[in-house]
N, C-alpha and C positions, 0 to 999 in steps of 0.2 A: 501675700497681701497683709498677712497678720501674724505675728509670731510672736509668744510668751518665752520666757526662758525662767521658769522657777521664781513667779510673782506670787508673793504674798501682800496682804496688810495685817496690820495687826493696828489696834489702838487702846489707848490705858484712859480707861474706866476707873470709877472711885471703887470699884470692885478687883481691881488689876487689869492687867494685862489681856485683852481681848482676841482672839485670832479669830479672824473672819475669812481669810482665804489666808494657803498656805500652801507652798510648791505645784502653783499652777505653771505647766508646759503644754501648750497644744499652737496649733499653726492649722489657720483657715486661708483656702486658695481663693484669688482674682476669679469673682463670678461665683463662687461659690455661696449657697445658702443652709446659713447654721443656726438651729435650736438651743438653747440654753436652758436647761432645765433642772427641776428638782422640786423639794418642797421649800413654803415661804421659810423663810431664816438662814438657805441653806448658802447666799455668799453670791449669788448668781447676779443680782443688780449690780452688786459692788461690781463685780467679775466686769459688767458690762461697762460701767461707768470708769474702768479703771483701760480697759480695752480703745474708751473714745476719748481717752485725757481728762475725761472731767473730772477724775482725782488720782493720786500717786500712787504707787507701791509702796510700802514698805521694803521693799526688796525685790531682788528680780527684772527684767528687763521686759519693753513690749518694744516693737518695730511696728509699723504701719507701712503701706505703701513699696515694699522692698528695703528698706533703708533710712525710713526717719525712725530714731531712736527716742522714743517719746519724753520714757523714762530722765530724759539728760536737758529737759528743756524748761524752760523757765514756764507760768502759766501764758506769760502773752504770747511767746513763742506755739504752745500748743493749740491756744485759740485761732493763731495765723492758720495754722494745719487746720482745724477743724474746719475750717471758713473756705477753705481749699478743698475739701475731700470727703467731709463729711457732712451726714445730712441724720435725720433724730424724728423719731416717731413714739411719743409718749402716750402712758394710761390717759392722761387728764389731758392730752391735746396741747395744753401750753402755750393758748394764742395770746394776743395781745388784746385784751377784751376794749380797749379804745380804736382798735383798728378794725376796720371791713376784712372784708374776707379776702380782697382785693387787695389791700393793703398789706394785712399779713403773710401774702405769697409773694408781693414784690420783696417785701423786706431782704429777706438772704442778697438778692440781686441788687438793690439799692445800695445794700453795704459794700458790695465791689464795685460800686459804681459801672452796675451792666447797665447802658442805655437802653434795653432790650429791655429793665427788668419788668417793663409793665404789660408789655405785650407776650412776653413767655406768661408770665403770671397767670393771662387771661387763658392762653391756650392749655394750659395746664387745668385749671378749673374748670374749661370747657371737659375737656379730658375725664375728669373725676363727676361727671354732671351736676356741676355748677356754674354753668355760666350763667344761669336766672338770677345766678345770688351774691354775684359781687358785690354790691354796696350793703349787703346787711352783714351786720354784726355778730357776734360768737354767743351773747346775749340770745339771738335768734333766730341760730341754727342747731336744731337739731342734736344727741349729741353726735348720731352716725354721721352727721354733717359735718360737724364741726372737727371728724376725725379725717373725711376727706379733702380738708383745709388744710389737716395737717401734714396730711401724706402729698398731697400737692406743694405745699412751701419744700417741706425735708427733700423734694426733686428737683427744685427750683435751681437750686445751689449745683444741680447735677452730678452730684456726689458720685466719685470712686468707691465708700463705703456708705448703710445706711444702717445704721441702730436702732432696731424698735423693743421699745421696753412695756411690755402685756399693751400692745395695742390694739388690742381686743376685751380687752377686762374690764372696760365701764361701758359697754354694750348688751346687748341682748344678744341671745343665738342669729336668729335673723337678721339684723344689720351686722353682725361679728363676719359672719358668713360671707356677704355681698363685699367690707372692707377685706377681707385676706384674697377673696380674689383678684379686689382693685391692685392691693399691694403688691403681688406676684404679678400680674400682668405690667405693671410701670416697672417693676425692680427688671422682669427680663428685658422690658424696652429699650432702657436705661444699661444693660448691663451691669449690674449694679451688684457689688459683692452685699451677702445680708447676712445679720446678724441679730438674733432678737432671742429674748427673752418671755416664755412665757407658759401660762399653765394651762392653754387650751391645747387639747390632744389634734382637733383640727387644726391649727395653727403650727402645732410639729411638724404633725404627718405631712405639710406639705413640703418642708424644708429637705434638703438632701440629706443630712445627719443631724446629729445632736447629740449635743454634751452635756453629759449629767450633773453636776453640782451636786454632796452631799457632807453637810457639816463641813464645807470649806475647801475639800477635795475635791479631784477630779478625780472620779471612781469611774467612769467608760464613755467611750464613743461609741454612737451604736449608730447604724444607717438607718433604722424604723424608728424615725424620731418619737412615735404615737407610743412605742413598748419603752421607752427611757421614760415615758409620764406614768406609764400606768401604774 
């Protein structure tokens, strides 16, 4: 579903030449769910954002899907794919603070022009226990609310892949806790290959492996995602 072949970036700084990832190779399977780990600075965001097209290599190749060659594609081009396959669960949620809550789970589906988009939308935030709160605003939810907005939109699109980046990290322990099990219960519904980045050890632990990141490397795969954090 995912394959690197030797992806680095690098970028020049008024300081020189900066390497930020460097001879990344690793390959995550269809339905598979992967940690991305390390400490802050160690390359893993980029890793992630470079994995979902929303930025280049410097070198190196990613495949998605068995056979899109990401690497070799203009941006409009990887945007089509993303719109196709992928679906995004951020720190900060990333709603659209003019739009309900309603609104911004049809969105994905509005943009393919799914006639359906408004009534998946509703089923879906029924789904996340929201259906009391469609029409209010991101203003007015909560912020564990406003993250099951977001995990509701990122499914919307019924993504082949889902990227979450510390979707746990502007939470408390107790609503952290209640979202990873939301996200694991829709990701398996969904069959949903996962991908996320993050520094809670519960949040590993639940994944099937994880990959460590350290100063830009990839130093191991380990199956006990919770011992790659500790």
């Amino acid at each position: 579903m995912i394959k690197t072949n030797n992806v680095s970036k690098v970028v020049e700084t008024s300081e020189g030449r900066l390497v930020i990832l460097e001879g990344i190779t690793l390959e995550i399977n269809q339905g598979e769910s992967v940690a991305i780990v390390g400490a802050s600075g160690s390359g893993k965001t980029t890793l992630l954002s470079l994995l979902a097209g929303l930025d280049s290599p410097s070198d190196g190749k990613i495949v998605l899907g068995g056979d899109q060659d990401i690497t070799v594609m203009s941006e409009a081009q990887r945007a089509k794919l993303r719109g196709e396959m992928v679906g995004f669960v951020f720190q900060t949620f990333q709603l659209l603070s003019s739009l309900s809550a309603l609104e911004n789970v049809m969105l994905p589906g509005e943009l393919r022009g799914d006639p359906q988009a408004e009534h998946n939308a509703k089923k879906l935030l029924d789904r996340v226990g929201l259906g009391h709160r469609l029409q209010h605003y991101p203003r007015q939810l909560s912020g564990g609310e406003q993250q099951r907005v977001a995990i509701a939109r990122a499914f919307a699109s019924n993504p082949k892949i889902l990227f979450a980046d510390e979707p746990t990290g502007n939470l408390d322990a107790k609503t952290g806790a209640k979202i990873i099990d939301l996200l694991f219960e829709l990701n398996a519904d969904f069959g949903t290959t996962l991908v996320l980045v993050t520094h809670d050890a519960r949040l590993a632990a639940r994944c099937e492996r994880s990959i460590l990141i350290d100063a830009g490397h990839l130093v191991s795969e380990a199956v006990d995602a919770s011992a790659a954090i500790a």
